[in-house]
Every structure is written in structure tokens, then in C-alpha cells.
N, C-alpha and C positions, 0 to 999 in steps of 0.2 A: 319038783320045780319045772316049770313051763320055756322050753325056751323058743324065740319067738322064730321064725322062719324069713329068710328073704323074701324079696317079692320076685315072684315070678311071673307075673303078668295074669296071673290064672285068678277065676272068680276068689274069693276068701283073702286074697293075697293084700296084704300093705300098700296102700301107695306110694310111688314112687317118690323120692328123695327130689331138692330143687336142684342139686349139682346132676342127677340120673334125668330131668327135664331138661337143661338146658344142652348137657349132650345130645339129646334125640332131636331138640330143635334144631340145632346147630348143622347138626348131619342131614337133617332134611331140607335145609334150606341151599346148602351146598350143591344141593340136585338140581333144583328150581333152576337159575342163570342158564345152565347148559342146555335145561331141556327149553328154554326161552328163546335163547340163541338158534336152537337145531329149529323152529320152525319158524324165526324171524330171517335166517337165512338169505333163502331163499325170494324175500320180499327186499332184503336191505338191498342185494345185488342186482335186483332189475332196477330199484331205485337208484341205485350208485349208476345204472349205464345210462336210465332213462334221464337222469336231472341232474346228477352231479358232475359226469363229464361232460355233460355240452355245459356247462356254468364255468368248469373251470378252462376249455378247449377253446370256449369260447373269447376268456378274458386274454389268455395267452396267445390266440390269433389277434387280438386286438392289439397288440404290441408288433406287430410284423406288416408290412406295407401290403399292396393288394396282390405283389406274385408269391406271398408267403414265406422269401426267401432271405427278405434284411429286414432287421430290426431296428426299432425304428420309435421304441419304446413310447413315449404320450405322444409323438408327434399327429396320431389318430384323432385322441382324445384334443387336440390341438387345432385341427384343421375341423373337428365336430365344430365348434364353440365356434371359431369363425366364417364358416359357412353359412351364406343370406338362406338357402335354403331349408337348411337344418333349423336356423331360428323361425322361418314361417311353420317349420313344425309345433317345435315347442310351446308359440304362440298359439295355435290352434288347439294343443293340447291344453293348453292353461284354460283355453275356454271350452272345450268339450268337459275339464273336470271340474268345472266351476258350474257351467249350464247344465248338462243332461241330467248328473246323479241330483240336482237339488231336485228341478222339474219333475222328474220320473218320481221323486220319494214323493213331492207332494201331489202326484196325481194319485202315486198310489194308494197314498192317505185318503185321499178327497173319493174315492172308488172304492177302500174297505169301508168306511164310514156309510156311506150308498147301500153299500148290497146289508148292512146292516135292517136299514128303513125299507126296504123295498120289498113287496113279495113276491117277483120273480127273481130273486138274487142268484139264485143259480143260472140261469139263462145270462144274464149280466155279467156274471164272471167268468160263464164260459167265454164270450164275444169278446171281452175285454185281455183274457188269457190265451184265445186262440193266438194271435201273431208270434207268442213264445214259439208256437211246432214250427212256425216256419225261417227256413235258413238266413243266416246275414245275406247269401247269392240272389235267392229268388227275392226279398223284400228287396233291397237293389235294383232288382231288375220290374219289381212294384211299382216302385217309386219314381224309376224314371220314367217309365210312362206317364204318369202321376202329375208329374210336374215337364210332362212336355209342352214346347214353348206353344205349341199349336191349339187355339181354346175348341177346337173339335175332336182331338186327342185328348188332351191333360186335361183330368179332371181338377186341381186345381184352381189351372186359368182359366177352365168353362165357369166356375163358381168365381171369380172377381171378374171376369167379364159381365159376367151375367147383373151381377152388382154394380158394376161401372154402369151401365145400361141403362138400369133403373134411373140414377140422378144423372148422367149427363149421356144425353143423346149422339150419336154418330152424325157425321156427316154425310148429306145423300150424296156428291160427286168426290168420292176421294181422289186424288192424284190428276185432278182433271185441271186443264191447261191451258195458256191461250193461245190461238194460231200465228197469229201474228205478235210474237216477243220484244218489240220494239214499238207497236204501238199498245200492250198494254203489259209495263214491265212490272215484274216481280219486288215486292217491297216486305219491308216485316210484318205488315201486317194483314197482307193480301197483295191481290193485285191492283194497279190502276193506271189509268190511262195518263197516258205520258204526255199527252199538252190538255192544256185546262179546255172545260168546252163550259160556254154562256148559255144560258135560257133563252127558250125559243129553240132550240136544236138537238137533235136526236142520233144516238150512240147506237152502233154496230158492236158486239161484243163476241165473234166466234168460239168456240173452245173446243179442244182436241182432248186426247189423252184418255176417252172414260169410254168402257166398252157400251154400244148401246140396248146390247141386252141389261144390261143394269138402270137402265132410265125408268125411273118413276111407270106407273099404271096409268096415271093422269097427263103424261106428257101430251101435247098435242103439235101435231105439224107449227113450223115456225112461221112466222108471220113477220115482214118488215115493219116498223115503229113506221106509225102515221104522221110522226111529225108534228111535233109542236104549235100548234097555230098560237097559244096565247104566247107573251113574252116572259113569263115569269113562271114557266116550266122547261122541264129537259127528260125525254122519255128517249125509251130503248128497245134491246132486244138481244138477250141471252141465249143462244141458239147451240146444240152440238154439230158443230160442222164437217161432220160425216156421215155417210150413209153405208147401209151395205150392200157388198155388189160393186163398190165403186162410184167413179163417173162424178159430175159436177165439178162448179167451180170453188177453188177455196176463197174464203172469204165472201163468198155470195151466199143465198138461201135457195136452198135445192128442193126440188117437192117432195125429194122422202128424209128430211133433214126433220127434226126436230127440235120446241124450243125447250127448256131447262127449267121446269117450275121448282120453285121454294127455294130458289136464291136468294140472298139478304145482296143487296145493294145500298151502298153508303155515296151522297153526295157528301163531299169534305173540302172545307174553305178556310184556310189558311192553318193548317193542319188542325182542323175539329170537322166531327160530323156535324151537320147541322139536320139533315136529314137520309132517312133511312124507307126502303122497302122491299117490296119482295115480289120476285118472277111471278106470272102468272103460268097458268098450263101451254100458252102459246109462246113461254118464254120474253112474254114483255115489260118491262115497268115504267114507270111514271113519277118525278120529282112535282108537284104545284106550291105556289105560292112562294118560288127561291124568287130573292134577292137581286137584283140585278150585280154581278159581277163574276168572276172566272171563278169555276166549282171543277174539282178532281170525280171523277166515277171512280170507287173501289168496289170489288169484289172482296170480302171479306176471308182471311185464310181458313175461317173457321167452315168456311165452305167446301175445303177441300181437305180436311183433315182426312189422316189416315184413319182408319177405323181403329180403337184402342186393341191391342193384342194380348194382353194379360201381362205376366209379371215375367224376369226372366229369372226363374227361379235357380237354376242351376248355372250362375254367371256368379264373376268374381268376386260379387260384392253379398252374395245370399247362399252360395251354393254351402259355407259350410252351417248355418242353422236349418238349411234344406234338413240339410243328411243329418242332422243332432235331432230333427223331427221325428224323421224314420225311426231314429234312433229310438224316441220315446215310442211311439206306438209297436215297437214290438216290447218292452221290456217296462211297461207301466203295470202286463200283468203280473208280473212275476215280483213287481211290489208290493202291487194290491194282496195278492197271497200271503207272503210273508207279515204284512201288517193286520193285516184281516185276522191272522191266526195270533197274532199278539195282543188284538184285543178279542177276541174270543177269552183269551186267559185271566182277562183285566177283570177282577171280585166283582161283581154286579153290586154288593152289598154296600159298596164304596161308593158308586155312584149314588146307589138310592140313599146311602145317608146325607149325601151332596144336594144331594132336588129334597130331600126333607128339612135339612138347615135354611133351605128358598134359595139357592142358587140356580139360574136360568142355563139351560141345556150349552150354549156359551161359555159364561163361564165354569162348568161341570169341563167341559170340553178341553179348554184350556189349563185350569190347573187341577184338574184329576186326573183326566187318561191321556193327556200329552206328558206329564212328568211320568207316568206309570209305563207310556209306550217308548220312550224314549231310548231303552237301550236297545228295542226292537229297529227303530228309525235307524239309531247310529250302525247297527250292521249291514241296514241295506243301504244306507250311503255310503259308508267304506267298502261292501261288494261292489257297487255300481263305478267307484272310485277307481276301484283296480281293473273294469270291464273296460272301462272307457279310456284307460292308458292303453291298454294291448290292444284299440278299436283299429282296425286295418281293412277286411274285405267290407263294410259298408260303404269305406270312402273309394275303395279302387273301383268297386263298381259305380258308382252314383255318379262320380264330380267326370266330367268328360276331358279329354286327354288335354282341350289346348285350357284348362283351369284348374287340375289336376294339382299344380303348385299352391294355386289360393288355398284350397282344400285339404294339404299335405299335413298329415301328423305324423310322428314320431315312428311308428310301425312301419308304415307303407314306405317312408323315406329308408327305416333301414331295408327294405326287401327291393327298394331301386335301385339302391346303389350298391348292394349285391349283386342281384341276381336280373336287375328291368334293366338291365343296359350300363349302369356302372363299371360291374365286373369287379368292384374293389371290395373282396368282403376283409377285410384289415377291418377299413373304417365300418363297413357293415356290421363287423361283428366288434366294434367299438361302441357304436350306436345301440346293439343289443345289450350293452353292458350299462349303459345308462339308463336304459329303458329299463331293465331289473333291478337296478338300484332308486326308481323312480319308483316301482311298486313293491319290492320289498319290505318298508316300515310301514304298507297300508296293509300289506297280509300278515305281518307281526302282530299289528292292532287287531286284527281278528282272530287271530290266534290267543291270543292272550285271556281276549274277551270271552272265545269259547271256553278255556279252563277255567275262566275263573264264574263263567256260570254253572260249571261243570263241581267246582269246589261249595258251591253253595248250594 
């Protein structure tokens, strides 16, 4: 009789028993944890100094006033919520997370879709992803150049000036003025002379104020108005009543005085124009065929307008989609990337069955690879969500000190009132405590999102 032998693990030998498996599992998974631990370590402990104590250091300073030494428990969170300045944050903030991350996803959209059709696409998406290398400091300091109020500096205002220009013309005397302020006084709609003058008689009209290197090519020395001989006219003479060097009289015409060609002139009778003309090169003009009765001479203000200056871009009413500008052109690449590479993944097989059923590139567009891109979109509008809460050095550089307020979000207010002059970090680092609870459930959602494409 045969009797059978244990197992010994050795080749010939029985397999082992399920009660003799589940001890060896059992012992060896015992192992596992500890040796898991011994090299998570050393990762947990930088993290626990790097993010978990300023989180909790931070929330517990927040409870203590700004010399750190009474407590003082919400009254932080307390005087946060009632402070005007604190709310032009949050306002700002509402609109920096409502404007940039839509913008930015749909440029990025509209520029992966691009470099699909193009056959430079790689040159295109270099140009369009370069601004990623460069810092929030230096595009700041891009930009304000950029939008300097000066149209020979800011590129910008050189481009809507330049447009202003095209449909409405400048005036050739800006800021130019008359000598005498009491006989030809200032009104809304120009100037004009301050007692009526009849037909048959001829106006003197000096003006000051306008450098005469600036005078027309065609200007030509001034000439006194010959005087009306008919009765049912009134002529003149628009002259700059200075010269250089000096010397003459004011109010008179000097031989190196010049007249003021392509001024509009308004005769106006009972407040209407009735008629209108224009300077000659010797600065004269001529009303015929008026009326008999008392006529105002205007000088028209459109004659003296300032020359348009462009826009003020960084003033309190623009400076903060200024800087949400900025904002897109550095980080439109790094959309376009991320979507680009979402529909690289998109089946081709799915479109072409889409354009073979006869749906127009359009509609393929819309409800085939927008429903298919879309959980790619929602990541980069929840990352742009959370970029655009902590946004701080694009606005300290850009928005300038005396608008700084208009411009102020959430970050840069907590680092004011810290550390720009404040001095109270209680409330600083109360304000840092809202500000992380402001993006906390939008890193949750990407957290989530990643394992559960991670589970699939």
C-alpha cells in the first residue's frame, strides 16, 4: 500500500490545501502595508509641512486679530464680509470666473479645430502656445506697454486711433483760441462773437493758443477782409495772431502773422445756421446773399477739437477686462492643447459615419464631437476656474496704483492687507481661508473626474 506524502513544495509534490493558501496569502499581504508606509513616509511628511500646516496654521491665525495675541474668533471672517473693499474683490472675482475660463475654453476650441484644417498647424500652435513660457511678471509688464495711454507707445491705442482716423478726421487747430475773450466768447458749440454784426461789414477774428509750427503747408500771410461793398454780405478774416521772435500788435495783422486756412465758419440767425464757409489760405471768408438783419459769426468747436487719444485702457472702468485680455492670450494655449489632444482621440470612424448619414460638417460638429469632447472641455474649465481664483501677480502688475481698487480680487486683497501695508494678517489669513474654501470643491471635481476616468 502506497501511502501518499505531504507536500513539500518540491516538483512531484500535491498541491497545496485552500486552508495552507489562505495562510501564505494572508502572511504575505501583512508585509505589503508596512513596506508601503516605509516608502510613503517620507512623501506624507513633506506634505503634511508643505500643505497641511499652513492650512491648518493658517485657519487658527485667522481666529486671532492682527498682533496675533487676542482672540477674536469670526470677528475676521466678520469684518471680511463687511468690508467695501473686500466685496470689489469678490465682484471682480465673480467676473474674472465667469469671463476668462469660458473665453479661453472657447478660443481654445475654435484653435484646436484650426490647426486640424491647416497645413502649417504646427507653426500655429507653436505661436499660439508660446505665451504659456512666458511669466504672469513679464506679460504684465507686456501689456502695460501695450496698452499705454500714449498712441505712439501702446500698440493698442496706435490701432483704434488709427481706425478713429479713417472715418472721422482730426481737427487742424486743436486747443487754438481767441485773443480777445470778450469779444469772441466761448459757447457749446464753438466760439462766437459776442454782438451781432449786419451785412455790408467785415469781422476781425484773431486766435492764439496754437503753436505755428503746426500751421498748415498752404497757410499764407494774413490779409485784412476788403470789406463788404455789397449790402447783403459779411466777410472776414481768421488770422493766428502771433508771430515768432516776437513784436507786433495784438489784435492787428503783423507781416509775419499768418491766416488760418480750412476753418468752417457759421453765420447763425436767431439760433440756426443759415449759412456756412471756409478760410481761405490767407485766412479769409465771405457770407453773400444774407438777409438783411443782425447774424452771430461762429467758429465751430469741431475746429478746435483735441485730436482723439485712443482709449484709456487701464482706467477704472476697463482696466479689469484689460487684464482678463492678458489673461487669455497667455493661457488660450494651453487649451488649445489639451482640446486638440481630445479630439485627436475622437474615432474618425464616428464622424465618417456622421458625413455618410448626409449630416453637414456643422451639424457632425455639434452633436458628434462636442458631446464626445465634452468631458475634455469640463477639465479645462474647472482647471482655468481654479487658475483664475488664486489670479494675483497679473493684476498687481498691470492695474496702476491710483485703480488698483477697481481691479482688486480676492488674492492680491489678501496679500494687502497682509503684508502691502495692512500689517493685519488675522484678516489676511482669514481671507486666505475663504479663498481655499472658494477652490476646494472645484479641485474636488477634478479629482474625482480624474479617478473615475482612471476606473474606466
Amino acid at each position: 500500500m502506497t501511502v501518499p506524502l505531504r507536500s513539500s513544495g518540491r516538483p512531484g509534490s500535491p498541491p497545496p490545501t485552500e486552508s495552507e493558501e489562505e495562510t501564505r496569502g494572508s502572511t504575505g499581504e501583512r508585509g505589503r502595508p508596512a513596506t508601503a508606509a516605509a516608502f510613503l513616509l517620507p512623501a506624507s511628511i513633506v506634505l503634511a509641512v508643505l500643505m497641511l500646516y499652513p492650512i491648518a496654521y493658517s485657519f487658527v491665525r485667522s481666529l486671532f486679530d492682527a498682533s496675533g495675541n487676542t482672540f477674536v474668533g469670526l470677528g475676521n471672517y466678520v469684518t471680511m464680509f463687511t468690508d467695501p473693499e473686500t466685496f470689489q474683490a469678490i465682484r471682480n472675482n465673480v467676473i474674472w470666473v465667469v469671463v476668462a475660463p469660458t473665453v479661453v475654453t472657447a478660443l481654445g476650441l475654435i484653435f484646436a479645430v484650426l490647426t486640424e484644417r491647416v497645413r502649417w498647424r504646427t507653426a500655429f500652435k507653436l505661436v499660439i502656445f508660446m505665451p504659456m513660457a512666458i511669466s504672469f511678471l513679464a506679460a504684465g509688464i507686456i501689456f502695460r506697454l501695450v496698452y499705454e495711454q500714449d498712441p505712439g507707445k501702446g500698440v493698442a491705442n496706435a490701432v483704434v486711433v488709427g481706425v478713429h482716423d479713417l472715418f472721422s478726421s482730426s481737427s487742424e487747430y486743436p486747443g487754438a483760441r481767441p485773443r480777445d475773450p470778450k469779444a469772441l466768447v466761448a459757447g457749446p458749440d464753438g466760439f462766437q462773437t459776442a454782438s451781432s454784426v449786419s451785412p455790408g461789414r467785415s469781422v476781425s477774428v484773431p486766435l492764439i493758443g496754437f503753436a505755428p509750427d503746426g500751421m498748415p503747408k498752404t497757410a499764407a500771410p494774413a490779409r485784412p477782409a476788403p470789406g463788404s461793398a455789397a449790402a447783403n454780405s459779411i466777410d472776414g478774416v481768421v488770422w493766428l495772431d502771433f508771430a515768432k521772435g516776437g513784436g507786433g500788435t495784438a489784435g492787428q495783422i503783423d507781416p509775419n502773422e499768418k491766416g488760418m486756412p480750412g476753418l468752417t465758419v457759421q453765420a447763425v440767425q436767431n439760433g440756426s445756421v443759415v449759412d456756412k464757409t471756409t478760410t481761405g489760405d490767407d485766412g479769409r471768408f465771405a457770407f453773400t446773399n444774407l438777409k438783411p438783419g443782425a447774424y452771430t459769426i461762429r467758429l465751430p468747436a469741431s475746429n478746435f477739437a483735441q485730436p482723439f487719444g485712443g482709449v484709456t485702457w487701464l482706467g477704472p472702468n476697463l482696466v479689469t477686462p484689460a487684464i482678463i485680455a492678458a489673461y487669455v492670450w497667455m493661457w488660450a494655449g494651453f487649451a488649445m492643447v489639451l482640446i486638440a489632444a481630445g479630439l485627436s482621440a475622437i474615432p474618425r470612424d464616428a464622424l465618417e459615419a456622421a458625413r455618410v448619414d448626409g449630416a453637414t460638417e456643422w451639424q457632425v460638429f455639434r452633436r458628434v464631437t462636442m458631446p464626445l469632447l465634452s468631458p475634455v472641455l469640463l477639465v479645462v474649465f474647472v482647471t482655468l476656474v481654479i487658475n483664475v481664483l488664486k489670479i494675483f501677480d497679473l493684476v498687481y502688475i498691470m492695474a496702476p496704483g491710483s485703480v488698483q481698487p477697481e481691479a482688486n480680487v480676492l488674492a492680491l486683497q489678501m496679500w494687502l492687507v497682509s503684508f502691502g501695508g495692512g500689517n493685519n494678517q488675522g484678516l489676511g489669513s482669514a481671507l486666505g481661508v475663504f479663498l481655499f474654501v472658494l477652490v476646494l470643491p472645484a479641485m474636488l471635481f477634478n479629482i474625482r473626474r480624474f479617478r473615475r476616468e482612471e476606473d474606466q
